[in-house]
C-alpha positions in Angstrom: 146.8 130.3 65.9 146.3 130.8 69.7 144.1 133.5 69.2 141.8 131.1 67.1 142.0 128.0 69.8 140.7 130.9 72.0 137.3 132.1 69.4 137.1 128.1 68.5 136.8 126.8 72.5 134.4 129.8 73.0 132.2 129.3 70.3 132.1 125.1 71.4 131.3 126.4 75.3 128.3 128.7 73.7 127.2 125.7 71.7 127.2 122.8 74.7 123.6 123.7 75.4 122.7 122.5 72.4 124.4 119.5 72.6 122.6 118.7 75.9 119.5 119.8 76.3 117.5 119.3 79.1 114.8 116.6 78.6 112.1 115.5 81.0 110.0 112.1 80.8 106.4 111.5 81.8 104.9 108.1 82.0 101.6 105.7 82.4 100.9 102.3 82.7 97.9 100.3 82.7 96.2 97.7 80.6 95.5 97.5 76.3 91.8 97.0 76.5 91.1 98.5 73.0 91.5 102.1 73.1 94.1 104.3 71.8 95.3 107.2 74.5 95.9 111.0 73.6 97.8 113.1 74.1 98.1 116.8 74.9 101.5 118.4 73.4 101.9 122.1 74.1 104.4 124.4 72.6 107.7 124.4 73.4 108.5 127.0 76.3 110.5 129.2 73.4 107.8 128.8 71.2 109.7 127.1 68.5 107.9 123.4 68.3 106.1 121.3 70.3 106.7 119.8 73.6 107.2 116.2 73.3 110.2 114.2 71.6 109.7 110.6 71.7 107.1 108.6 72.6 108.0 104.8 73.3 105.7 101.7 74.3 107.0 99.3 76.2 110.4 100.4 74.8 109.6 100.8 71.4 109.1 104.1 69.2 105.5 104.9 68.6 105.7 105.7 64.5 103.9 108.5 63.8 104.0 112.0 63.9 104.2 113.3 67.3 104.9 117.4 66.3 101.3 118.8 66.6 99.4 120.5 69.5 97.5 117.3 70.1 98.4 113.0 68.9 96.9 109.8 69.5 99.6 106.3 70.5 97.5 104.5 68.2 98.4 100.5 70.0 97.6 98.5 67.0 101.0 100.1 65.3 102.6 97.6 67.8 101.0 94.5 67.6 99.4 94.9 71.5 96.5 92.2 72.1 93.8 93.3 74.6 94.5 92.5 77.9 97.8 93.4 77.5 100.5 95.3 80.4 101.4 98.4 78.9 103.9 101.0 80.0 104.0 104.6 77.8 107.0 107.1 78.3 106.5 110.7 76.5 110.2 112.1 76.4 109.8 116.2 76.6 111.7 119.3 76.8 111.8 121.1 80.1 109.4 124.3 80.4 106.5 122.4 79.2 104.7 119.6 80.4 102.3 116.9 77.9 99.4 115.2 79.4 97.8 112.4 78.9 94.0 113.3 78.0 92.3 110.0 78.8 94.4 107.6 81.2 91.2 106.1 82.4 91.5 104.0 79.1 94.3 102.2 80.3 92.4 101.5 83.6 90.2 98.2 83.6 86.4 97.9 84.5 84.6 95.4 86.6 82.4 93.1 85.2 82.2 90.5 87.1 78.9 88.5 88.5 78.7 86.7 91.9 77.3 83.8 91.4 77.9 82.7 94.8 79.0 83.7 98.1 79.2 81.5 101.3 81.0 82.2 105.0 81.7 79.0 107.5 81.5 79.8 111.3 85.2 80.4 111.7 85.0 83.2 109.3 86.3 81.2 105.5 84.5 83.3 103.3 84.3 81.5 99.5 82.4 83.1 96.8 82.3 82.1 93.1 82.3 84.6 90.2 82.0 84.9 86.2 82.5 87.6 83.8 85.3 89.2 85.2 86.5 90.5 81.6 89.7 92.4 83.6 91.8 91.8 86.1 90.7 93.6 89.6 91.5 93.3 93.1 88.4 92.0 95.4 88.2 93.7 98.3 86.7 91.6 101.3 84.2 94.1 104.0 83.2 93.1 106.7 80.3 95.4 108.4 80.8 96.1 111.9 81.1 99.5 113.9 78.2 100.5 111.8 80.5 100.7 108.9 81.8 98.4 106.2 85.5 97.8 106.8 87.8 96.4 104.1 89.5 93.6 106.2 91.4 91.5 103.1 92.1 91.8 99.5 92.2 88.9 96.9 93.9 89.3 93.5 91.4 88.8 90.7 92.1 86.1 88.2 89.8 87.6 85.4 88.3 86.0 82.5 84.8 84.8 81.4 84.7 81.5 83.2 84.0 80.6 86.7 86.4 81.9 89.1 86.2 80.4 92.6 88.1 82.5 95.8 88.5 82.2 99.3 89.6 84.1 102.0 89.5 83.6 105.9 88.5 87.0 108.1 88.7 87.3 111.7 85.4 87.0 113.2 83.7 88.9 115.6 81.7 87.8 118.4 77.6 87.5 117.7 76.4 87.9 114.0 78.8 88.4 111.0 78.4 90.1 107.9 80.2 90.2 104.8 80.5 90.8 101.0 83.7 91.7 98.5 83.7 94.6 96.4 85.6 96.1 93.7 86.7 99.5 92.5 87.8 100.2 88.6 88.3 103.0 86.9 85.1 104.9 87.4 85.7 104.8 91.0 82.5 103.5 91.6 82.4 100.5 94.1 80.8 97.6 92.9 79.5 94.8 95.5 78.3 91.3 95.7 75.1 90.6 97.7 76.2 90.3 100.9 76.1 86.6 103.2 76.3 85.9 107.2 76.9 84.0 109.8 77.0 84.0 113.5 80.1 83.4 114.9 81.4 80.9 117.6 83.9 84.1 119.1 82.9 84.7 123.1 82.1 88.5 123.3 85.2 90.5 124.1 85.1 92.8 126.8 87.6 95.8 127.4 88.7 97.1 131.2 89.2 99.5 132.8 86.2 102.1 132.8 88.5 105.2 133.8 92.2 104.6 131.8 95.4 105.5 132.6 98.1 103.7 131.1 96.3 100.5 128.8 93.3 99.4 127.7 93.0 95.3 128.2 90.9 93.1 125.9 89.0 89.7 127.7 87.0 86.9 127.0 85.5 84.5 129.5 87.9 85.8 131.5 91.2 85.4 129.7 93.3 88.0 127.7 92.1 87.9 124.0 93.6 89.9 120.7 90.9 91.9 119.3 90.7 94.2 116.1 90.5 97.5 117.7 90.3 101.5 116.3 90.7 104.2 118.8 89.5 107.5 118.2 89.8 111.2 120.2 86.3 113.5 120.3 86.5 114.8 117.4 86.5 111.6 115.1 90.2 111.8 114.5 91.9 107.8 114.5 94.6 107.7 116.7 95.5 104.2 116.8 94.5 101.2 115.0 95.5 97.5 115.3 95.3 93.8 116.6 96.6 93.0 120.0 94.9 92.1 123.7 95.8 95.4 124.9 96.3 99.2 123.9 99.0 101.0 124.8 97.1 104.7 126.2 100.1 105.9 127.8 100.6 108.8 125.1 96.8 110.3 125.4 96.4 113.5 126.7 93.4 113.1 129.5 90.0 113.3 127.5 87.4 111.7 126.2 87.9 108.8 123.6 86.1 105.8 121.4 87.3 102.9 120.8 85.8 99.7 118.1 86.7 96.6 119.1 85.2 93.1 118.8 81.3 94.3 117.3 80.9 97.1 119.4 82.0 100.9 120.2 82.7 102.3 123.6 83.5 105.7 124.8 85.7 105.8 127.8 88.3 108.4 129.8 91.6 108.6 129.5 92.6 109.8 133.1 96.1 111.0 134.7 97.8 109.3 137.4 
């Protein structure tokens, strides 16, 4: 009897592997806009079956047949309307890996027209949009530095109706110009035409020439915060912020560049 406890237990230890098998999940979200998603499913790493086990949409088991080299998550099985969140998880066996063949289906695409766009002295930038069949962030630019600079993001509300957004930048001394943009899932930037206006900010100037410990931002004479990047020779960004001065005590001696206000000035970071 003992000696078959012993050949029993054995043969339950050999077996546990079995009983838990290693399993591995991959996963996607994005939004049902009318296309189903494929999948690749390689062999299993012992070549016996095929990679993936389960496949569940927003927590429910996609019914179909999943054991082949290559399925579709056909979304109408599941009642999904367009527009729709959607979060996929392919539950796999270790030693292989699935992949999704075309994610970007999941990803939305702008649409939208800019009927409008407008910008008050102070820097309230309010455009006014249709189309937008998806849901995208708008990214507000403003150009200065000789460079568009993303300086705000709005949340899209989508839809085919008039959409009307605002958002208030930090302006710049002189003229300002701005536009918003979006990027979907061709990664191509789309823009609205672009609107200005000429600020009321006094021109900011920076001191000293030769620096040692901080760089000090001024207008009309008094300490003023300025948006400010602050680069070494070679184009590397060091620092980046808002403030009325910049901390330079760090900076090995050099030359440097520094955007602030509208403009870009090189200066010397010198030691003590």
């Amino acid at each position: 009897m003992v000696k078959f406890k012993i050949l029993l237990l054995l043969f339950l230890l050999l077996k546990i592997p079995s009983f838990f098998s290693q399993e591995s999940m991959l996963s996607i979200d994005g939004t049902y806009l009318g296309k189903n998603l494929l999948v690749s499913n390689p062999p299993q790493a012992d070549g016996f079956g095929f990679c993936v086990n389960k496949v569940t949409v927003n927590g429910e088991v996609l019914p179909a047949t999943i054991q082949k080299a290559n399925f579709e998550i056909d979304f109408s099985l599941f009642n999904i309307k367009s527009g729709e969140q959607l979060f996929i998880v392919l539950e796999h066996n270790e030693g292989c890996v699935p992949k999704f063949v075309n994610p970007e289906v999941l990803l939305p695409k702008s649409t939208f027209i800019c009927q409008k766009i407008n910008a008050t002295k102070n820097g309230l930038i309010s455009w006014t949009t249709t189309n937008e069949k998806e849901i995208i962030d708008f990214a507000i630019e403003q150009f200065k530095w000789n460079k568009w600079v993303k300086v705000g993001e709005v949340r899209g509300n989508g839809g085919q109706g008039l959409n009307n957004y605002t958002f208030q930048i930090i302006a710049h001394s002189g003229k300002n110009r701005v536009r918003v943009s979006q990027i979907d899932n061709t990664g191509v930037k789309r823009f609205s035409p672009e609107t200005s206006f000429n600020s009321l900010s006094a021109v900011v100037k920076k001191s000293p020439a030769k620096v040692r410990d901080y760089i000090y931002f001024k207008a009309n004479q008094k300490a003023v915060k300025s948006k400010f990047e602050l680069y070494d020779a070679f184009g590397n960004l060091l620092k980046v912020g808002f403030s009325d001065l910049v901390d330079c005590r760090n900076l090995v001696n050099g030359v440097y560049f520094i955007n602030f206000d509208n403009t870009t000035e090189k200066f010397i970071k010198a030691g003590k």
